[in-house]
N, C-alpha and C positions, 0 to 999 in steps of 0.2 A: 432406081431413082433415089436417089438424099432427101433425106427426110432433116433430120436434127445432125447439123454439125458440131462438132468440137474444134473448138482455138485455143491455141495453147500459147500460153506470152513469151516472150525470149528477151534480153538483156536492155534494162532502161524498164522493166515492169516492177523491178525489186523495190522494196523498204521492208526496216525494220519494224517488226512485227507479225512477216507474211506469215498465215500458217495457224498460228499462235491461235487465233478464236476457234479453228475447225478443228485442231488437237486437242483442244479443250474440252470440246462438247463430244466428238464423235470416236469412237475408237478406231475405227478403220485410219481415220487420218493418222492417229498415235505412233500406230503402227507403223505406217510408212515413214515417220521421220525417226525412230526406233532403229528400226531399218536402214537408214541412208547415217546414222550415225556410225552402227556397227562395221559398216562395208566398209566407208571411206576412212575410219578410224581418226575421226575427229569430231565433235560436238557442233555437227550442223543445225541440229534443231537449235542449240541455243546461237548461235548465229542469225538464223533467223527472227525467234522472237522476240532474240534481245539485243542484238545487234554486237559489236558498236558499228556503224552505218562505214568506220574507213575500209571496216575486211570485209564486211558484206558488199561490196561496192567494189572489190576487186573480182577480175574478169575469173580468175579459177573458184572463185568462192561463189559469184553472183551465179553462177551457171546451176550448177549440182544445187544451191539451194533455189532456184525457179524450178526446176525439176521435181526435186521432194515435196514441194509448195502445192504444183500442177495435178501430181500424181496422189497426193493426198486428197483433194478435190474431186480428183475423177473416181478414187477409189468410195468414198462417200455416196458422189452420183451413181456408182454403181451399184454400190447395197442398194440405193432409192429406184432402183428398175428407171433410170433413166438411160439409155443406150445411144448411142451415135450411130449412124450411117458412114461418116465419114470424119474425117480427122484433118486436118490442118497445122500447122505450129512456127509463128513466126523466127527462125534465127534457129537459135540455142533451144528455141519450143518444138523444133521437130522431134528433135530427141524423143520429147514428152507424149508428143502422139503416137510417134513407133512405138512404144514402154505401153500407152494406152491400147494399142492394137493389137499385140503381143509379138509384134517382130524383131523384138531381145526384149527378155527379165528386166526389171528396174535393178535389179544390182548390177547388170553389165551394164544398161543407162549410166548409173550412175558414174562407172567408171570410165565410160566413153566422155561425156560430159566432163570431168574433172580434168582429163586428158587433153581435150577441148580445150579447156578454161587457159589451164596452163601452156601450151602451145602458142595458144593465142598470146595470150600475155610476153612469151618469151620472144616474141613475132614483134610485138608493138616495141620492145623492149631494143633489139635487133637492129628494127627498121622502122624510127619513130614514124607515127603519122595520125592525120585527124579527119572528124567527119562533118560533115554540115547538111542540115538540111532546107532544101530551096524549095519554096513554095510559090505557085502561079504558074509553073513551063510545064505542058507537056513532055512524053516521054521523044516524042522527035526534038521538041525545042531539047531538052536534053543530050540528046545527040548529037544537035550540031553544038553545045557546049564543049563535050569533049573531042569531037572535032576538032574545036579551034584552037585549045591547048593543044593538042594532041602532042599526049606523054601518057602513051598506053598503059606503059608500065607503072607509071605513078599516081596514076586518078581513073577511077573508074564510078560507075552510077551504081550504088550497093544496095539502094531498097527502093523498090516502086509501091510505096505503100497505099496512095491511094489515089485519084485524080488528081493534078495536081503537087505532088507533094511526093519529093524523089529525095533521096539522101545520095549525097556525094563522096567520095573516101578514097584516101590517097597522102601522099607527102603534104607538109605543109604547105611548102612551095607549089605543087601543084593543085593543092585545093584554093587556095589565095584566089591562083590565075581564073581557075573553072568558077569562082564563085562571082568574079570581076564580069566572068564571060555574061555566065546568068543574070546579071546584072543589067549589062545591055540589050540582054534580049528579052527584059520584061519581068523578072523577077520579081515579084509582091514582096518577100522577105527570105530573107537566108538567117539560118538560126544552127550558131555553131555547137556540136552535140559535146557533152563530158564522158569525153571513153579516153582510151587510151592507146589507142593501137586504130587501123585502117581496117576495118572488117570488112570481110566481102570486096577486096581487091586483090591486084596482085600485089599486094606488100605480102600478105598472108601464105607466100607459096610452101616457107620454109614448114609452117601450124600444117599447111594442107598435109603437106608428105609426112610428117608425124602421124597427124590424126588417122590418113592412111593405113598404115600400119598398124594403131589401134584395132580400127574399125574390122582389117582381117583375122585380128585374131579373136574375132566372138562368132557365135552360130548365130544368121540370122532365120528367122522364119516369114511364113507367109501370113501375112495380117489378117486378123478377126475382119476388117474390115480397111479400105483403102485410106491412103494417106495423100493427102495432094503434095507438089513435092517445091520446095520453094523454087529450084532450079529449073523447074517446068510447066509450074502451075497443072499438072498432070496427074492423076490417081496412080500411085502407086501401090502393088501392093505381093508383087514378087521377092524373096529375101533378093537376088542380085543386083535387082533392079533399085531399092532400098539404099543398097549397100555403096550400089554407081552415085545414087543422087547425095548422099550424103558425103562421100567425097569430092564430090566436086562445088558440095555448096560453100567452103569458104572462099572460095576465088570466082563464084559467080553471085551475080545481084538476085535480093531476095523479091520472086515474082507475086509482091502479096497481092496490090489491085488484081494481076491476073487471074489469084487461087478464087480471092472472091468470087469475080466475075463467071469462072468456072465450076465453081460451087452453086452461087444461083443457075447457071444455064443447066446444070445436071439436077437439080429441083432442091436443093436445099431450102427450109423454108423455116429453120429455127436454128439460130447460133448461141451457141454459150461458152462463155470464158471462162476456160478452166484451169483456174490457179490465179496469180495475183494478179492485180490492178484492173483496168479499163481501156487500158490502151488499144486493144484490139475492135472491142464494140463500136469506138469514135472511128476506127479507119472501112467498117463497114458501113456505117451511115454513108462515109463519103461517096459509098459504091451505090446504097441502096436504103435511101433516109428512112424505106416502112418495112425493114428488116424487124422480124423478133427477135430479141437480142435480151439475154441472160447473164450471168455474173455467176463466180461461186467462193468469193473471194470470201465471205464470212458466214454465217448460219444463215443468214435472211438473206442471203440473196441465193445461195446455194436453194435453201427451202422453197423461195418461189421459182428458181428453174425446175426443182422437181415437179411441183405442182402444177406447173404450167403445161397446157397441152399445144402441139406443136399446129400453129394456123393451116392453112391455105395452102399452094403453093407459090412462093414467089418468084419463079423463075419469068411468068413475063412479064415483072415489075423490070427487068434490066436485061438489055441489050448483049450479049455477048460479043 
């Protein structure tokens, strides 16, 4: 059974500053951006805590520093005898949870990650494209959206993040039509995302088959403990099996309402965000509004998730 989950953010959690209060106070965090400087052979900590927000905000940059961000956090939580059952990690956050579970070192993270970054970038670069996300349709109303365009290769549904609220990703031209679609069929609001590439489609084939190739050349292992996998909302926690879901996660949509959903029905009953922002806590509420929900994004909220003892459980607060 899951007791205390970890989430781990992925790209769109970034700002300048992440990082910066928990390397200050704690040495373990120190260390890991110490660390992800020396590897990647660039001045990522100062990146982070001091920006300037245009290169942090670039896809090879914003990736490896949510990672040192996550991984600094968790290493913290872990001097404090806080321990996960289970792991999570939206996007570019799986990285983060495999590196937490131990199924690659955070210096091979790292460079899988930055590899990542870059691919992608060179992908949106390639084969421009944009994302939007539609709020109010289900994941069938969504369906027959790209039904009705239906231009497979140029638009696809890239994150079911929570009831409601699906991100779309594709050619311009194709997101246009699919957003016109959604519109007809009920749409509340469409809210066009700032990135710069089509993540999580097939724009992304050329990123996949690099990163591919990365991913084979590191050893993975079997995890302290499972990972749910965006591409299957499933516990992973075999190195090959690992190794399949992360290749195939940039050309399939990330199943986060599912992980949730699956998270609570295996008993999770305590989430906490590990690394920067809050983005991940609002997309649990939407699954489960009397979730206990955590932060570690600065001292005081890191210190009340250690402190906090994990409720109840809440698996039959939500339907699977």
């Amino acid at each position: 059974m899951v007791g205390t989950a970890f989430l781990f953010p992925g790209q769109g959690s970034q700002s300048v500053g992440m990082g910066r209060a928990l390397a200050e106070r704690y040495p373990e965090a120190r260390a890991v951006f110490e660390e992800a400087d020396m590897v990647l052979g660039i001045k990522l900590s100062a990146l982070c805590f001091k920006g300037p927000e245009e290169e942090l905000v670039k896809t090879e940059n914003t990736q490896p520093a949510l990672l040192a961000t996550s991984i600094a956090a968790y290493r913290v939580l872990q001097a404090k005898g806080v321990a996960p059952s289970a792991a999570a990690g939206h996007s570019a956050g799986e990285y983060a949870a495999h590196v937490a579970a131990g199924t690659f070192p955070f210096a091979d993270g790292l460079r899988l990650i930055r590899a990542r970054g870059e691919a992608m970038a060179l992908a949106g670069r390639e084969r421009p494209g944009a994302m939007a996300a539609v709020l109010g349709l289900d994941q069938a109303q969504i369906g027959e959206v790209l039904q009705a365009v239906g231009a497979p290769d140029d638009l696809a549904a890239a994150n079911y993040n929570s009831p409601g609220q699906v991100v779309l990703s594709g050619t311009p031209e194709a997101l246009a039509l699919g957003v016109e679609e959604a519109k007809r069929r009920g749409a509340k609001k469409v809210v066009p995302l700032s990135v710069s590439a089509a993540f999580h489609s097939p724009l992304m084939a050329a990123a996949a088959r690099s990163l591919a190739a990365a991913l084979d050349q590191v050893a993975f292992a079997r995890g302290r403990f499972p990972v749910y996998a965006n591409v299957s909302a499933a516990p992973v926690r075999e190195p090959e099996e690992a190794r399949a879901s992360l290749k195939a996660q940039l050309l399939k949509p990330v199943l986060w309402e599912q992980t949730m959903r699956a998270l609570l029905r295996d008993g999770a009953d305590r989430f906490v965000e590990v690394g920067n922002g809050r983005v991940l806590r609002g997309l649990v509420r939407g699954v489960d509004k009397g979730a206990a929900l955590f932060g570690s994004q600065d001292p005081d909220e890191l210190e009340a998730a250690a402190a906090s003892p994990a409720p109840a459980s809440a698996a039959a607060r939500v339907k699977s």
